[in-house]
N, C-alpha and C positions, 0 to 999 in steps of 0.2 A: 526624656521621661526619667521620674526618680526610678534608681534602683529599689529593687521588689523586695521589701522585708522577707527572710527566711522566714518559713511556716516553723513556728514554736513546738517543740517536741510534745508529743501526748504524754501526761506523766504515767507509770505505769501504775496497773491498779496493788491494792493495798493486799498484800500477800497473808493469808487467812490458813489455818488449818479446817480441815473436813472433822466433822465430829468423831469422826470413826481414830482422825491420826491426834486431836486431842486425849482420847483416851490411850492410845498406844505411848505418846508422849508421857502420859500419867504414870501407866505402868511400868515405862522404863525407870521412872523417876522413883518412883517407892520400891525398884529394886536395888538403886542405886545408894539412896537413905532416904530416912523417913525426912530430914530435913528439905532434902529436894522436893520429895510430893507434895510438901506441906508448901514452902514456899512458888512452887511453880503453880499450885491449884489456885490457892490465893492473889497470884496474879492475875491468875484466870477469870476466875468467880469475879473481882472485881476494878477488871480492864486496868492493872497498874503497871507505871513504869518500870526499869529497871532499878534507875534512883529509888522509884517510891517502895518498890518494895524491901531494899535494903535500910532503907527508912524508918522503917513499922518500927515505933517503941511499943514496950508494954503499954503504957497507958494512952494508947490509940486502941487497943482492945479489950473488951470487957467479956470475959469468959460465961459471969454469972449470968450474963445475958444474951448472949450468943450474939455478939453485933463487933463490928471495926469501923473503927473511924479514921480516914485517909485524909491525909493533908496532900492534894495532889499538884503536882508544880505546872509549868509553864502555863500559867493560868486560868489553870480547870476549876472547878469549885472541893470547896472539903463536904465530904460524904460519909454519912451515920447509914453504914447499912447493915444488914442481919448476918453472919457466920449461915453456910447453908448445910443443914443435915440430910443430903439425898442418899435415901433407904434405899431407893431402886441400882443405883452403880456407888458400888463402896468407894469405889477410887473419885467418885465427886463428893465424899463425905465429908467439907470443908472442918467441922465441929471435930470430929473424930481423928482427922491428919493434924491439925496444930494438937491437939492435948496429946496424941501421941510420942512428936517434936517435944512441945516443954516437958513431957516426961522424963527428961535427959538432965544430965547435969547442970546446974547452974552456973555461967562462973561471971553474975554479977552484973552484965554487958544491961541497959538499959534497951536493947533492938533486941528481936525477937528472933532474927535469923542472924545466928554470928557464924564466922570463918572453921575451922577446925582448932585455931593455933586461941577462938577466943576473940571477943570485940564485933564491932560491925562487921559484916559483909560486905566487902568493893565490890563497886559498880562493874568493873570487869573481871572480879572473879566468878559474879552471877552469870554474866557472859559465858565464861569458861566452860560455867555449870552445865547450861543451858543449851549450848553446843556438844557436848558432851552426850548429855540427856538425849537431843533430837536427833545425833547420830545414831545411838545407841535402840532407837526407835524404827530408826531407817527411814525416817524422813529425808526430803532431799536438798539438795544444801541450800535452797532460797527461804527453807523454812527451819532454819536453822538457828533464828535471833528471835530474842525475848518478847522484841516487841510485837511478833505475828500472833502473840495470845491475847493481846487487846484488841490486836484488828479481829481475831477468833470470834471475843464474846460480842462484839458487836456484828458481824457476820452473822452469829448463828438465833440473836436475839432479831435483826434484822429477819431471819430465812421464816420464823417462826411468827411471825407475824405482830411481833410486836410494836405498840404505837411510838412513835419517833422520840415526843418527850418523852418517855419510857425507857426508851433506850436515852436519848441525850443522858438522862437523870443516870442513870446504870453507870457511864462511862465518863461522870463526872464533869462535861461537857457545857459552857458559860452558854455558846451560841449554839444552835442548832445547826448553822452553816458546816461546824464542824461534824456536829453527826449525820449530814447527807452526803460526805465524803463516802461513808462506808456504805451508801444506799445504792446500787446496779439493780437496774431492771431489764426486763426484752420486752419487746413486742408481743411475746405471745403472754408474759406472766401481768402485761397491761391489760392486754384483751382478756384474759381470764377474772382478772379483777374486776374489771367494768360491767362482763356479764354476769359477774357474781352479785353485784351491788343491783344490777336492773332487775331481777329475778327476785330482787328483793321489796324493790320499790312498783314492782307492777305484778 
């Protein structure tokens, strides 16, 4: 008999913040500078990489009108979407943390989030930042890297019941294939959906 292929490893699931440790996260961050809030919220708000957000030039954002446009890599689509002003938690004030960011010195850099010393922002000093930030937060160290804010907003756009191209669209996303990576369900949150839809239909 041929020997038995090894059973392929379950890949583990995609490490997400709880709403409660995204704000915690926030608030470490706009204690730390306004640069950090600004740029960690904006990641947030609209599922970007690390690259991409060290990325952002000015004229990917239009203030007058409260929108950013992302050119997102590894094959996502570019996305026009709105700057968000939430009144209800000021630390999701997307509008009010960048204008308080470029209310800062200028020194000319065409990216919107530069280093200290001036220029772009490295990809691994985001890192830095961001480790720093979710320590600081007391986060625990799986949730420690930049990219658990993109699995975040699609987690919690997912928890809220939003519909799928809805979410793809949010998270810049070509195939949908890709946005039912972030889709877990149970058995009971099945069954409660199903009775919810029959209840409706009868």
């Amino acid at each position: 008999m041929p020997a038995r292929r090894p059973r392929a490893k379950r890949k583990a699931g995609k490490v997400h913040l709880t709403p409660e440790e995204m704000l915690a996260l926030l608030k470490a961050a706009k204690q730390r500078s306004v640069r950090d809030w600004a740029m960690i919220l904006v990641a947030y708000r609209h599922g970007l990489r690390a690259s991409e957000i060290c990325g952002l030039t000015f004229d990917s954002l239009d203030l007058k009108n409260d929108s950013i446009t992302t050119a997102r890599l590894k094959g996502s689509m570019q996305t026009t979407q709105p700057l968000y002003r939430h009144r209800g938690q000021p630390l999701l004030y997307e509008v009010a943390a960048l204008r308080a960011w470029l209310r800062g010195p200028d020194d000319g850099s065409k990216f919107v989030f530069t280093s200290q010393k001036g220029g772009r922002l490295d990809r691994t000093q985001f890192f830095r930042i961001f480790r720093a930030v979710a320590e600081a937060a007391g986060l625990p160290a799986e949730k420690r890297r930049p990219h658990c804010v993109k699995h975040s907003l699609a987690s919690h756009l997912v928890a809220g019941n939003v519909n799928l191209a809805l979410v793809k669209q949010a998270l810049g996303h070509r195939s949908i294939s890709s946005t039912m990576t972030y889709v877990g369900t149970t058995d009971a949150q099945a069954a409660d959906a199903v009775r919810s839809a029959l209840m409706g239909v009868f």
